[in-house]
Every structure is written in C-alpha cells, then in structure tokens.
C-alpha positions as a LaTeX table, in Angstrom:
\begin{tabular}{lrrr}
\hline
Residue & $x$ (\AA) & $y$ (\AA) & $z$ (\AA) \\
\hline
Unk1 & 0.00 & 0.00 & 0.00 \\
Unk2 & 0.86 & 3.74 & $-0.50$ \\
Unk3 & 2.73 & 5.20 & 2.88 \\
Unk4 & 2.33 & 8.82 & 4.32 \\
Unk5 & 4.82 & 11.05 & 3.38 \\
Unk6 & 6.17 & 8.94 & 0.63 \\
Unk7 & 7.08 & 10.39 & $-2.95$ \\
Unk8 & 5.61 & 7.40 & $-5.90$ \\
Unk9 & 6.80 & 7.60 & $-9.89$ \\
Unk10 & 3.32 & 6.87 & $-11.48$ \\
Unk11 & 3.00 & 5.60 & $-14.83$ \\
Unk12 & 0.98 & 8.23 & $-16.65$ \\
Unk13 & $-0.96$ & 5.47 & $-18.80$ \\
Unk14 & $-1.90$ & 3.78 & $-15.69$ \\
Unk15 & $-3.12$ & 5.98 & $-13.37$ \\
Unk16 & $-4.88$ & 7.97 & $-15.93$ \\
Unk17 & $-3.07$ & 11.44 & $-15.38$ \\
Unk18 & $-4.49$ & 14.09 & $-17.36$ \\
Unk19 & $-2.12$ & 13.80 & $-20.61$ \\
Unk20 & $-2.07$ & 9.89 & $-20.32$ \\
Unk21 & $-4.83$ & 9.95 & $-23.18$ \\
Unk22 & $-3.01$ & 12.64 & $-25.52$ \\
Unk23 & $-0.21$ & 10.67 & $-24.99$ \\
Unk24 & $-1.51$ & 7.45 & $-26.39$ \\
Unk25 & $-3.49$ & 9.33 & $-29.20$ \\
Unk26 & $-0.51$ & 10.43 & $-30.51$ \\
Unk27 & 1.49 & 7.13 & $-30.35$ \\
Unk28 & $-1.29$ & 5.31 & $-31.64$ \\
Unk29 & $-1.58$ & 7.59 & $-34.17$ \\
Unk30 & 2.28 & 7.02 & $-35.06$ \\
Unk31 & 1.61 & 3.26 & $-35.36$ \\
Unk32 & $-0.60$ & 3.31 & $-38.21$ \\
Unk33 & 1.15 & 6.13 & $-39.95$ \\
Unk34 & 3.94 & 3.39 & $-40.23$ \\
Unk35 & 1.63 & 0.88 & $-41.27$ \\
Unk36 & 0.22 & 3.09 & $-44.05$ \\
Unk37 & $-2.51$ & 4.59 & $-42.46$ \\
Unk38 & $-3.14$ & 8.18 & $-43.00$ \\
Unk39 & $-6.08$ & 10.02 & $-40.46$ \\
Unk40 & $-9.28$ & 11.75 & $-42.54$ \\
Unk41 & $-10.40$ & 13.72 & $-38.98$ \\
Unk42 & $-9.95$ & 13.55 & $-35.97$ \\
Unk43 & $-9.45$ & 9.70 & $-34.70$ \\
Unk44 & $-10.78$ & 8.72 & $-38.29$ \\
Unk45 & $-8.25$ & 6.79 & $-40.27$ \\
Unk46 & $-8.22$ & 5.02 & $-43.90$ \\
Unk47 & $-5.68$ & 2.50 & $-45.49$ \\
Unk48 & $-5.76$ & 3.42 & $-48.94$ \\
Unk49 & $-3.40$ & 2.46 & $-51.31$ \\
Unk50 & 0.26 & 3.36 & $-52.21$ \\
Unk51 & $-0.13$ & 5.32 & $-55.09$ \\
Unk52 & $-2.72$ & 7.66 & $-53.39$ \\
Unk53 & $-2.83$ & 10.16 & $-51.03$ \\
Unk54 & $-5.35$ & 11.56 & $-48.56$ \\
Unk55 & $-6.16$ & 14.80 & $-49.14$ \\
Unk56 & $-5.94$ & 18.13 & $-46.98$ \\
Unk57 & $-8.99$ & 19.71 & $-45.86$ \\
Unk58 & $-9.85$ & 22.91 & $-48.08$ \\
Unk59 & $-8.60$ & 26.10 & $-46.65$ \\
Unk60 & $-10.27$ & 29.45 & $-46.24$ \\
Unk61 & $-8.64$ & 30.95 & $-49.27$ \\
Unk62 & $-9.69$ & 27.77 & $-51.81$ \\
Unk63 & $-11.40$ & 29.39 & $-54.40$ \\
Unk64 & $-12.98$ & 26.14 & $-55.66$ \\
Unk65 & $-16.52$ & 25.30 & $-54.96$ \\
Unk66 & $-16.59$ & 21.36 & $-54.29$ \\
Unk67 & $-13.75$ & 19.19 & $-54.30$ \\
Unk68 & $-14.13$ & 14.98 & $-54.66$ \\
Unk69 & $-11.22$ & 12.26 & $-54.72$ \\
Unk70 & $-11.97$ & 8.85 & $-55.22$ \\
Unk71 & $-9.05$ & 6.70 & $-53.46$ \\
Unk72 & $-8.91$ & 2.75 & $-53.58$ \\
Unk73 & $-9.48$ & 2.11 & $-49.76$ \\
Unk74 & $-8.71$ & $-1.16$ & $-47.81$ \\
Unk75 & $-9.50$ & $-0.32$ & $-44.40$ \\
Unk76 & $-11.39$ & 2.54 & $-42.64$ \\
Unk77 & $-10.61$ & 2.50 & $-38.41$ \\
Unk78 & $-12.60$ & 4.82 & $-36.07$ \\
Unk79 & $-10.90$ & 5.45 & $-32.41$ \\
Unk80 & $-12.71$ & 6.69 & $-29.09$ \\
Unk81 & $-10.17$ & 6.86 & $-26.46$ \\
Unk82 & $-8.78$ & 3.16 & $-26.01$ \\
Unk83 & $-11.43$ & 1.71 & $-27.98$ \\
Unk84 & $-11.62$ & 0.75 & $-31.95$ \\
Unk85 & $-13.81$ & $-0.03$ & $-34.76$ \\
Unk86 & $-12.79$ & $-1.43$ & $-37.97$ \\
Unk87 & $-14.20$ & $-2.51$ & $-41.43$ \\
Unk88 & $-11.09$ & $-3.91$ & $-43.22$ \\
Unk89 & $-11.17$ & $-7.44$ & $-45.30$ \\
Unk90 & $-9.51$ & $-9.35$ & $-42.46$ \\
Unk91 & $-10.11$ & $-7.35$ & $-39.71$ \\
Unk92 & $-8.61$ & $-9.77$ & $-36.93$ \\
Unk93 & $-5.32$ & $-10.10$ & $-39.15$ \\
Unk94 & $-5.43$ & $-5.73$ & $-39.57$ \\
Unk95 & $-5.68$ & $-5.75$ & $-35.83$ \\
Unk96 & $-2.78$ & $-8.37$ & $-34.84$ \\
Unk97 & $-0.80$ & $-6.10$ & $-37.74$ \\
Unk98 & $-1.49$ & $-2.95$ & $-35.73$ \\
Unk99 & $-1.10$ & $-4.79$ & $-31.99$ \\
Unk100 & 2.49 & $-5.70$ & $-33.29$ \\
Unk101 & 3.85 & $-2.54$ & $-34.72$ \\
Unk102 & 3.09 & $-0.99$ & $-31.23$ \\
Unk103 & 3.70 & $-2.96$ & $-29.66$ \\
Unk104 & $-0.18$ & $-2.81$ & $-28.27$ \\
Unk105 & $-1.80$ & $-4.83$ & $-25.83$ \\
Unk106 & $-5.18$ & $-5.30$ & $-26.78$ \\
Unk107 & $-8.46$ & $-6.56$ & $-25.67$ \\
Unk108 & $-9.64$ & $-9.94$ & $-27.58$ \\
Unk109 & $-11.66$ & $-8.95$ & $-30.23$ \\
Unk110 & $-15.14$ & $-9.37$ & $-31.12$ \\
Unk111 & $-16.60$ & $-9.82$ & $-34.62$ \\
Unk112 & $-20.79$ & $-8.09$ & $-35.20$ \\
Unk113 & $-23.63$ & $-11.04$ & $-34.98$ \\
Unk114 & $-26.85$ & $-10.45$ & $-35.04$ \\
Unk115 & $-27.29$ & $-9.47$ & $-31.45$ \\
Unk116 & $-26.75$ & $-5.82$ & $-30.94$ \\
Unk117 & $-23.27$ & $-4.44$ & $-29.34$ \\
Unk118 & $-22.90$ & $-1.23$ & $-27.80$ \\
Unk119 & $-20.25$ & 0.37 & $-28.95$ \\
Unk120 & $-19.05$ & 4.06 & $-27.66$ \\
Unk121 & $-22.76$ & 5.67 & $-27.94$ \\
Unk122 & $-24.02$ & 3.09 & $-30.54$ \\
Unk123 & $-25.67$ & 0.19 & $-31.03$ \\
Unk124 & $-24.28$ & $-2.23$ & $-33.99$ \\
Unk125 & $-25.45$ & $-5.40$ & $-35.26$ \\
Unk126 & $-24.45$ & $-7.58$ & $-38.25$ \\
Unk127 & $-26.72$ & $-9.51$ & $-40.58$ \\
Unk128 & $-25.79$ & $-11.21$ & $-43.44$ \\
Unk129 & $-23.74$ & $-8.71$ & $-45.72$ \\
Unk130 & $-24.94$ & $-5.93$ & $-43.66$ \\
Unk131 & $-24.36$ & $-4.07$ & $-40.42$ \\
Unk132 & $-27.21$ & $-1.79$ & $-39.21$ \\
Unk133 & $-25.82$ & 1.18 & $-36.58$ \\
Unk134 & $-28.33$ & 2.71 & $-34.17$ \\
Unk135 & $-29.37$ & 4.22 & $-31.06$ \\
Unk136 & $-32.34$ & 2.32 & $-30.00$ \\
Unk137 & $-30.80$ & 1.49 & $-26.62$ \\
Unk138 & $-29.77$ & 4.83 & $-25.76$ \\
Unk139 & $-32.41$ & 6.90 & $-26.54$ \\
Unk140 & $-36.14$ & 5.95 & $-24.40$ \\
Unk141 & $-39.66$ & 7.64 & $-25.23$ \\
Unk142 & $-41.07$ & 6.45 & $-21.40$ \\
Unk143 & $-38.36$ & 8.50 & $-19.93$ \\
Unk144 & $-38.25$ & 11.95 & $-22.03$ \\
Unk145 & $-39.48$ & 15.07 & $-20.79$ \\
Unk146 & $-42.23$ & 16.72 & $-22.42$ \\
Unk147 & $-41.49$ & 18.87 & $-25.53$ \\
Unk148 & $-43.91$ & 21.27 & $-27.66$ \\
Unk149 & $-47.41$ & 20.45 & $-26.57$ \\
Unk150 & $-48.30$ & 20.09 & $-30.42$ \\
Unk151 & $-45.37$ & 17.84 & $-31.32$ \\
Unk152 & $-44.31$ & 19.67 & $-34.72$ \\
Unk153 & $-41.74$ & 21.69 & $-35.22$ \\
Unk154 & $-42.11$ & 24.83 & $-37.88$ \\
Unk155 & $-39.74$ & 27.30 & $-39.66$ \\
Unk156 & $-40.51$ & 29.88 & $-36.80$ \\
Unk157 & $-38.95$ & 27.76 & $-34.13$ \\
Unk158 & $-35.59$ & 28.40 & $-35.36$ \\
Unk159 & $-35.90$ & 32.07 & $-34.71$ \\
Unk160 & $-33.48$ & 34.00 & $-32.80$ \\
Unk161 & $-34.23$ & 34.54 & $-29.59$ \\
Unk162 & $-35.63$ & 37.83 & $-28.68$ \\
Unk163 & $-34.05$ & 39.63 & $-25.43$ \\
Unk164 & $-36.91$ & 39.28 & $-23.12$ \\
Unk165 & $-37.29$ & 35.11 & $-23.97$ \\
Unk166 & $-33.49$ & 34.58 & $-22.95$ \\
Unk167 & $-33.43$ & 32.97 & $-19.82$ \\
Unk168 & $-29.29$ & 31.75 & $-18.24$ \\
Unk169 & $-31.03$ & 29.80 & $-15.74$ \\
Unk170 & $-31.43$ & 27.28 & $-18.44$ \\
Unk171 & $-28.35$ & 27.28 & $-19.86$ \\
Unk172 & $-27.28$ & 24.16 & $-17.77$ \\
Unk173 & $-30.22$ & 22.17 & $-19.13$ \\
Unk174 & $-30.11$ & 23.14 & $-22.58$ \\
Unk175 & $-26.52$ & 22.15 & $-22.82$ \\
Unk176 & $-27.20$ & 19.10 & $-21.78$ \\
Unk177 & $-29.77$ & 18.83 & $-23.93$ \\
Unk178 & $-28.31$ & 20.04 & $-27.59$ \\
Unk179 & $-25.48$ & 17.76 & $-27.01$ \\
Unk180 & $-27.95$ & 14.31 & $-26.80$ \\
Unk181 & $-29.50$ & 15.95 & $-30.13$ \\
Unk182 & $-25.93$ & 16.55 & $-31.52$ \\
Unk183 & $-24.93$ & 13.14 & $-30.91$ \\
Unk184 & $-28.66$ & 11.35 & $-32.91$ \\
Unk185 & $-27.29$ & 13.63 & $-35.39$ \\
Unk186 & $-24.80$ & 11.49 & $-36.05$ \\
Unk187 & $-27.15$ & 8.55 & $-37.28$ \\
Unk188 & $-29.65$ & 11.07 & $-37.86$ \\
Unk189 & $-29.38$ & 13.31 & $-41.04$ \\
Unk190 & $-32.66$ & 14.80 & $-41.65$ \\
Unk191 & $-31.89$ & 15.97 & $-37.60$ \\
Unk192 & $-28.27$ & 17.07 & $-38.56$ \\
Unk193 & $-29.12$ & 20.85 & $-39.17$ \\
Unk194 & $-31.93$ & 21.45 & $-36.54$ \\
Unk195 & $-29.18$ & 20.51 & $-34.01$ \\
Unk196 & $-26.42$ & 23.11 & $-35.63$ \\
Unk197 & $-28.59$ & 25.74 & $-35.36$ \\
Unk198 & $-30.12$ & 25.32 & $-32.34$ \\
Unk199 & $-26.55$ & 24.69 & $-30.71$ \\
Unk200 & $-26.12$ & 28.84 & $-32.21$ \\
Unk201 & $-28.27$ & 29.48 & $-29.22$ \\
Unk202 & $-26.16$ & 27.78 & $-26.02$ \\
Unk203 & $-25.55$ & 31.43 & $-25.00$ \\
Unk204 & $-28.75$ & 32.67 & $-25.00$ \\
Unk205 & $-31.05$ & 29.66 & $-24.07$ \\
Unk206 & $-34.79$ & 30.02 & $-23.91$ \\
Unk207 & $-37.81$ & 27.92 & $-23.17$ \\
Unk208 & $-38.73$ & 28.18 & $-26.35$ \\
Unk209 & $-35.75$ & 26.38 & $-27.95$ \\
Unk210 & $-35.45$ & 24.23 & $-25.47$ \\
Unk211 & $-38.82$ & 22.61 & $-26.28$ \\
Unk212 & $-37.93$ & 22.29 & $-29.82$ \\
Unk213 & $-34.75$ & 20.36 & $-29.35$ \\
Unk214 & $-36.68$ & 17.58 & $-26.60$ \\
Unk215 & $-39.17$ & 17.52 & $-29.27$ \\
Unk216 & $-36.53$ & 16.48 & $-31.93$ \\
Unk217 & $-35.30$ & 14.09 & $-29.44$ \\
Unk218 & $-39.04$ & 12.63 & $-28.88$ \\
Unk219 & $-39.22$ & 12.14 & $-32.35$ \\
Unk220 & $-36.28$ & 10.10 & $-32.91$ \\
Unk221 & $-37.09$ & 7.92 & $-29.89$ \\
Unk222 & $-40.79$ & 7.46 & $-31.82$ \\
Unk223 & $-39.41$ & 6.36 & $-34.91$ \\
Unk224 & $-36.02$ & 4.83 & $-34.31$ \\
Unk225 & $-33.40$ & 4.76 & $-37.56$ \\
Unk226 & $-30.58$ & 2.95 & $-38.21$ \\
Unk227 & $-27.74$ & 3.15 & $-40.80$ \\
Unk228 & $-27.15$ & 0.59 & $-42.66$ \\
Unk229 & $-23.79$ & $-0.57$ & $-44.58$ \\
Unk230 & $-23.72$ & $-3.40$ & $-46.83$ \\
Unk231 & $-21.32$ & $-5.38$ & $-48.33$ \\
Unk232 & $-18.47$ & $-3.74$ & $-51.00$ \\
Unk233 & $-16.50$ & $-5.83$ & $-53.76$ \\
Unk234 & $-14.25$ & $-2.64$ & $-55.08$ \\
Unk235 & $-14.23$ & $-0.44$ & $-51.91$ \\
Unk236 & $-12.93$ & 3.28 & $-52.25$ \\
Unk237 & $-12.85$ & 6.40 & $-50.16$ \\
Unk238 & $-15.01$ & 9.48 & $-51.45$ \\
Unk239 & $-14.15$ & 13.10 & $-50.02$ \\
Unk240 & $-16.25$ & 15.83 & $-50.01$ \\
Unk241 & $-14.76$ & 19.26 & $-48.96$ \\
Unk242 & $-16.90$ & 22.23 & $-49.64$ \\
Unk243 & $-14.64$ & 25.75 & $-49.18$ \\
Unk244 & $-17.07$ & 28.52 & $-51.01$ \\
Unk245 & $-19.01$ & 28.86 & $-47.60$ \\
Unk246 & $-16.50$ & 31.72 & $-47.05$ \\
Unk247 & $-18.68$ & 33.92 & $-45.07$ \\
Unk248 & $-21.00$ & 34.92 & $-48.13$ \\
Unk249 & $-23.66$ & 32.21 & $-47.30$ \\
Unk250 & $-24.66$ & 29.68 & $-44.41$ \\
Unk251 & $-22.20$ & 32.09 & $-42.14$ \\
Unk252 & $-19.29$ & 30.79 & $-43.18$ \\
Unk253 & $-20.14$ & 26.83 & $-42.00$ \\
Unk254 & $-18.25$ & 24.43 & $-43.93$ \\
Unk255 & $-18.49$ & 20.85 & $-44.89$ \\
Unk256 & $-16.69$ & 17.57 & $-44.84$ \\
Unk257 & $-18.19$ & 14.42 & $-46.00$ \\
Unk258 & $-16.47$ & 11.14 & $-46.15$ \\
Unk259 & $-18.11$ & 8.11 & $-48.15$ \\
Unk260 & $-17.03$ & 5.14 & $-48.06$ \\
Unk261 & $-18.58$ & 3.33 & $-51.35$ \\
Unk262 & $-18.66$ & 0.85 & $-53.31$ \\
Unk263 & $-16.98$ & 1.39 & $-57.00$ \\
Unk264 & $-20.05$ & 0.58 & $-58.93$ \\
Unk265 & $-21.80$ & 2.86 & $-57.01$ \\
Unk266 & $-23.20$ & 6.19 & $-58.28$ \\
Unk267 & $-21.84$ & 9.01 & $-57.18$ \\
Unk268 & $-23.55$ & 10.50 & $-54.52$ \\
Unk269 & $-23.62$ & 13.35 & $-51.35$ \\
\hline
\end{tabular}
C-alpha cells in the first residue's frame, strides 16, 4: 500500500493522469502512420493504397466550390479513447498487424452477430452482408421530458431569440440537452441541421428552444433509424470538402463528407 509522506513515480498510462490519453493518441496515431494509415479527422483513419494520397482539408482561401477524390481504400478504423472499430477485409489479421507494430496490448476482439453491441454511444449489429448502426438502446420515449405540446416543429422555431425570452437559468439544461440531439445527429441526417442551429443558441437559451430540441429528441425515440452498410467488392474512399461557404452564405459553416462506397456505385452526397 501507498505510505504517508512517501514520494511514488506513477505511470501516466496507468493511473490515468491528465495527458495519459493525448499521450496514447498520438502514439497510436504514429503506429498506423507506419503501417500506411493516414487520419481523414480527428481519430478517423483510412488505409488506402500506395499510389494515393489523402487529401488536406480545403482552406479558407480555396477558391474552388466542391472538391471529390476517389481513393482505392482497404480499411477505414474509427478510435474513441482506447477503444476501436474497424471494417477492413480481415479485420482480426489488420488488428494483430497494428497490436504488433506498437507494440499494443489489446483486448480480444469481437466480430458483429446479429445481437446488438454497444459500442461508444451506438448500437451495432451484423446480418448477413450488412451491419445496421443505431441508437435504440440509448435513446427511451417512457423517460423523455415533455417537448412542444403540439409535437411539430415549424420554420418559426428556429428564430433567434428575442431579449426578453433569454433565460441563463437554463443554460445548464439546454446544454445538456443540444449535445444528446448533436450526438442522434450522427445517425440522424434529416436531424443534422436542426441541431447546428439550435446549438447557435447555447448562450442565450430560452424555453422556447429548449422545447424544440426535446421535441426532436421525442421524435427520434418514436421512430427509431438505423444506418445501414452493406457489403463492398471494389471499396474506395469518397471526399467531399466544400470551401465557397466563405462567409458569403450559411455564415461561413463548412463541410466535410467522407463516403465510403462501393466502386459501382453512383456518385452521390
């Protein structure tokens, strides 16, 4: 045991000091940069092939409109913290490949069935030559406040606020709030720009918006989604990067789509 007055080297991984995880995202980032890896965004990484390269997200000063790269991908690897997801052809062979290199120790790992896994905010299930991502085990209808009393959501509820609606007292709840929406946004595109714009309003929260985005919520957990990805015989990596949001439309938002598709498939955003 640890003695009074004594002076202990910890091991930063270990104890979980407050760089320990920077640390490790940066080695482990290292490790498949040697392998061939190159990282899309943040903690998003592709294996594509030798004689391509990823590209470099579009700067301010692009004067292009739209810009898409098809690459020849054979792996696309996803990282939260210590914990991976990967869609290669062999994926317990890509893993042993990666545990190596390290060297990393690593968890046994588990291949999709039927039965849905969570995984880091997610449920995902395999069937056949598909795997279906959802939420339906995070997100519960029985256990959701009460949104708009009619249930809809209109054009006028993404108003700004006006200065007598703001209220700060809610600003606790409403981040708490925007940031479930934010994450069905993820699964959920037709929610994806309801939740940007009512995350404009953190710092000025009001009842008002605050019943819109628990309504979004409600309606998600009333009609659960899920994603579904199916099987690919000539897999490659699709980029969109949109840079002519410069501040002259959509206040200067930008995108950054990333598709991976099947060859034969049309092309698509």
């Amino acid at each position: 045991g640890l003695k009074a007055g004594a002076v202990y080297l910890l091991q930063a991984a270990a104890y979980g000091l407050k760089d320990a995880p920077l640390i490790f995202a940066r080695f482990f980032c290292r490790v498949l940069i040697r392998l061939g890896w190159g990282e899309l965004m943040e903690s998003t990484f592709a294996l594509v092939r030798p004689s391509h390269s990823l590209p470099h997200p579009a700067t301010a000063d692009d004067s292009s409109i739209t810009k898409v790269k098809h690459m020849p991908c054979d792996g696309l690897l996803s990282k939260h913290v210590d914990d991976v997801a990967l869609a290669s052809p062999d994926p317990l062979a890509t893993l042993r490949q990666i545990a190596g290199k390290g060297p990393i120790e690593m968890d046994e790992a588990q291949l999709l069935k039927d039965t849905p896994q969570k995984q880091v905010g997610f449920d995902v299930r395999r069937s056949d030559n598909r795997v279906y991502q959802g939420m339906n085990g995070y997100v519960s209808l029985s256990s959701l406040p009460r949104g708009k009393p009619s249930g809809v959501v209109v054009d006028s509820d993404f108003s700004p606020p006006e200065p007598d609606e703001i209220d700060m007292s809610l600003e606790g709840e409403y981040l708490k709030w925007i940031a479930r929406l934010a994450w069905l946004a993820r699964l959920r595109f037709d929610l994806a720009f309801a939740a940007s714009e009512l995350a404009s309003f953190s710092k000025t929260p009001t009842e008002r918006h605050l019943a819109v985005i628990i309504t979004l919520i409600r309606v998600h957990a009333a009609s659960p989604k899920e994603l579904i990805f199916v099987t690919m015989y000539d897999p490659e990596l699709r980029v969109f990067m949109d840079s002519g949001f410069r501040g002259k439309i959509c206040s200067a938002r930008s995108a950054m789509i990333i598709q991976l598709a099947d060859r034969s498939w049309s092309l698509r955003c």
